[in-house]
VMD Tcl script that draws the C-alpha trace (Angstrom):
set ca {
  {12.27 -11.11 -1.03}
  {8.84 -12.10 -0.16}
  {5.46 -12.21 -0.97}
  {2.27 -12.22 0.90}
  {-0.45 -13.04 -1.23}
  {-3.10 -15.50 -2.00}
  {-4.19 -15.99 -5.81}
  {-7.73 -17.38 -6.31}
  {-8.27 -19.08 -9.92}
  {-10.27 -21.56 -10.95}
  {-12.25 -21.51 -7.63}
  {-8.82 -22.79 -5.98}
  {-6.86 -21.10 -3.47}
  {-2.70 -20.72 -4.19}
  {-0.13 -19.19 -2.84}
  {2.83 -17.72 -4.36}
  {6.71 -18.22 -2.63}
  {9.86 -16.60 -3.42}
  {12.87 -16.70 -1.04}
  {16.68 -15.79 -1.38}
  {19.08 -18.72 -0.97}
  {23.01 -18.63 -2.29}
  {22.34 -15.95 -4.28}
  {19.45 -17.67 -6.08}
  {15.88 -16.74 -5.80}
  {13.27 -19.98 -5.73}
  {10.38 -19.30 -7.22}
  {7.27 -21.53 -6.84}
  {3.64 -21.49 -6.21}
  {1.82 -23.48 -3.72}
  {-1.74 -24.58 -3.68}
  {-3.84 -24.93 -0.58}
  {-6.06 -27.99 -0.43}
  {-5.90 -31.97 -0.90}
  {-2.15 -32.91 -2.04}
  {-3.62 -35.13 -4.73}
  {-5.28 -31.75 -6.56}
  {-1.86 -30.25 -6.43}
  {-0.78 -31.69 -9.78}
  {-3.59 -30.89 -11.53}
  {-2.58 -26.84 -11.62}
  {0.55 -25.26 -13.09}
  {1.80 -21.62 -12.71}
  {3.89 -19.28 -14.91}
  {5.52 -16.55 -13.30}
  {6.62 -13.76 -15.53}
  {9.34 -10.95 -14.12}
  {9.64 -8.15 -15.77}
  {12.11 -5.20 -15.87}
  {10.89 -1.61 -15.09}
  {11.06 -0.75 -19.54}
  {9.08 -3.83 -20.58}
  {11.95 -4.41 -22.22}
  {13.53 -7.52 -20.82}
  {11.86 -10.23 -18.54}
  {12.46 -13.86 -17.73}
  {9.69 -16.28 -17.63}
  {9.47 -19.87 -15.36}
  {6.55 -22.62 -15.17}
  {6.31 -25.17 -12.91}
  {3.40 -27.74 -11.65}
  {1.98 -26.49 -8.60}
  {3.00 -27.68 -5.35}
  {0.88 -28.48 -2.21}
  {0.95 -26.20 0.92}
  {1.99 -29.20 2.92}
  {5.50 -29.91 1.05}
  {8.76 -28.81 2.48}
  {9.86 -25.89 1.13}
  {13.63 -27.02 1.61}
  {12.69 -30.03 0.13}
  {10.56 -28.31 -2.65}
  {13.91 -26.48 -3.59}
  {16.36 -28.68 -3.66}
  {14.28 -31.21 -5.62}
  {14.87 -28.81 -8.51}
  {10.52 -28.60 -8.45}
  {10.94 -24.90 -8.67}
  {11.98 -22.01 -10.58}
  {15.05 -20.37 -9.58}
  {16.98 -17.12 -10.86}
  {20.33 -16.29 -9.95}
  {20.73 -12.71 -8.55}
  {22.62 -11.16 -11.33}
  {19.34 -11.57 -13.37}
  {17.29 -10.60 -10.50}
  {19.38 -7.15 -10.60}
  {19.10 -6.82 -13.82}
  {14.89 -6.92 -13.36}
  {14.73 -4.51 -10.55}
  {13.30 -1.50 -10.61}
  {15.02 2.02 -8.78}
  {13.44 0.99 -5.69}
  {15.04 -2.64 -5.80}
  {11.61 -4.03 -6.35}
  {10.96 -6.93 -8.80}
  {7.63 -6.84 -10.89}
  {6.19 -9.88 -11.92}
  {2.65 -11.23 -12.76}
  {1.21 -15.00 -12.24}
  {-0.89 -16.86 -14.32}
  {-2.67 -20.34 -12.68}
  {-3.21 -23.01 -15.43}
  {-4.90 -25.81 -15.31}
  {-3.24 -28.52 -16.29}
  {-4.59 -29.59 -19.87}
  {-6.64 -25.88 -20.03}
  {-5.30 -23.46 -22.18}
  {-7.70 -21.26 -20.72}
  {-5.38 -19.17 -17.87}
  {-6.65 -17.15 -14.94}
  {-4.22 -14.21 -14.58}
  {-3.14 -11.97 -11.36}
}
mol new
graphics top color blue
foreach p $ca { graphics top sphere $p radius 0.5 }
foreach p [lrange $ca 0 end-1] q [lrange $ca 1 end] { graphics top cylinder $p $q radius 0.2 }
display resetview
């Protein structure tokens, strides 16, 4: 599963990741710009099943565009979902619906997409 998309909130540029890896999907959102802003930004990623009727929510601090994503991953500095709940969240088509919200860190003002 991927996603090609760039989020702009808080006049900051991210970019959400998702990948497949032993039957776990990693979830995490980078931001692009100076590593040291990184930390300052948090994301919750919300997936929902086709009903509204179940869903599974993650949050993380942001990481920077320049990070490993192997290393991002095994660090444990993502999300991840094993598949069986990923199945369970996907629509007919096999799709997975989800919506992300940027947070500043210390905000509880959110910027939604």
């Amino acid at each position: 599963m991927w996603c090609f998309c760039f989020i702009f909130a808080h006049n900051e540029v991210f970019f959400p990741s998702f990948f497949e890896n032993d039957n776990i999907l990693h979830a995490f959102v980078r931001y692009i710009g100076p590593a040291e802003n990184a930390a300052k930004f948090k994301y919750r990623v919300k997936f929902v099943n086709k009903d509204n009727t179940e869903s599974v929510t993650l949050m993380y601090l942001a990481r920077n565009a320049d990070e490993d994503l192997g290393d991002i991953y095994r660090s444990g500095n993502c999300g991840k979902l094993h598949y069986d709940v990923v199945f369970r969240l996907r629509d007919e088509e096999g799709y997975l619906n989800f919506k992300v919200e940027i947070i500043r860190v210390g905000n509880r003002f959110m910027n939604a997409v």
